[in-house]
LOKOLLO-671016 format. One record per residue (C-alpha): x, y, z; residue in three letters. Coordinates in steps of 0.05 Angstrom, whole numbers, padded with zeros to 5 digits, always signed. Layout:
% residues N
XYZALA
...
//
This chain:
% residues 99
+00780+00080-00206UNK
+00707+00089-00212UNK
+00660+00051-00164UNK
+00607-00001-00191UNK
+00531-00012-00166UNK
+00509-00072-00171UNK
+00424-00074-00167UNK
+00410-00141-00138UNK
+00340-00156-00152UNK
+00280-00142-00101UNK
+00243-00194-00070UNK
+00166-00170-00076UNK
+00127-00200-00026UNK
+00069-00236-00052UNK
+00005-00248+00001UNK
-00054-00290-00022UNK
-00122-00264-00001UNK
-00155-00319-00046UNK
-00188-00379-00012UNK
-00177-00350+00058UNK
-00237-00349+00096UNK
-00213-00274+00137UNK
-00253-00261+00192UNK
-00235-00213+00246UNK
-00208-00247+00305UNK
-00194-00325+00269UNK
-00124-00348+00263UNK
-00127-00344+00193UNK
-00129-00272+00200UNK
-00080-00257+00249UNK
-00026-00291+00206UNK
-00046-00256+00139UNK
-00050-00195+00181UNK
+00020-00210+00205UNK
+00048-00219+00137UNK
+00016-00159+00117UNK
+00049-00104+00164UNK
+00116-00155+00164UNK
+00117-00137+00085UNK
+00098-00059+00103UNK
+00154-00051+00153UNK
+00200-00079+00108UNK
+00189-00066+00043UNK
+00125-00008+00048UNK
+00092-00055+00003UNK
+00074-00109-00023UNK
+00026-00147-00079UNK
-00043-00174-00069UNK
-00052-00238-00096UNK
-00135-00234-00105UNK
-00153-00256-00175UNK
-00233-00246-00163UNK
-00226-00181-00179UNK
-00230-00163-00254UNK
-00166-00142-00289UNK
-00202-00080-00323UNK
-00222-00059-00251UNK
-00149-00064-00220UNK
-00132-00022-00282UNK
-00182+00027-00265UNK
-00168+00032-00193UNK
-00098+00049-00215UNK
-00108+00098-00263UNK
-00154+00140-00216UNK
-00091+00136-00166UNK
-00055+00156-00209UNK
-00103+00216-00221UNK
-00106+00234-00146UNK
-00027+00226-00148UNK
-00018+00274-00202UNK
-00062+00334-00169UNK
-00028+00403-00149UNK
+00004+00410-00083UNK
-00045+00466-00084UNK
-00107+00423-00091UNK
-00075+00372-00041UNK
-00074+00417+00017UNK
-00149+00434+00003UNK
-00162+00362+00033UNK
-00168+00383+00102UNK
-00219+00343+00156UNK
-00216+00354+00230UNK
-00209+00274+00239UNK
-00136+00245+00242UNK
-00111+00225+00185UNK
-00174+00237+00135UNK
-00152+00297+00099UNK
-00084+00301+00059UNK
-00021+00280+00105UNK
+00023+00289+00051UNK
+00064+00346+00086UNK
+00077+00311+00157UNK
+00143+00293+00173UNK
+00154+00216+00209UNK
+00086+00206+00198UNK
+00072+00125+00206UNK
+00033+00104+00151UNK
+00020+00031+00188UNK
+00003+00006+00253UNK
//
């Protein structure tokens, strides 16, 4: 008898950086802060609810990811700096991408 997945769907966690005053060190920003690395830890990410910025420039934003994503390995590992974590860390095993 064969087995059958069942895809329940994903809860994608929505955070609203519109009409928050965020300043370092307010309330305000310790809880959106919160919610932020919450939705990292569980999920690894999340979606930005900012509509000041212009569709056309999310859409570019994206498509030069998408650019950087797409390099060679090769390229990649040319990406070297002697700070932590400015070059590429692509190849690091258990690296923590949040804090």
């Amino acid at each position: 008898m064969a087995s059958e997945t069942t895809l329940l769907p994903l809860d994608l966690p929505v955070i609203d950086f519109l009409n928050k005053n965020l300043k370092s060190g307010e309330p305000e920003w310790d809880l959106t802060r919160a919610h932020v690395l919450k939705a990292l830890q569980d999920y690894g990410y999340f979606k930005a609810s900012f509509d000041k910025i212009p569709i056309e420039l999310r859409k570019s934003v994206f498509r030069a990811m998408e650019e950087l994503f797409d390099l060679p390995l090769e390229t990649k590992l040319r990406n070297v700096s002697e700070k932590a974590f400015q070059g590429y860390v692509g190849q690091v095993p258990n690296l923590t991408l949040y804090v």
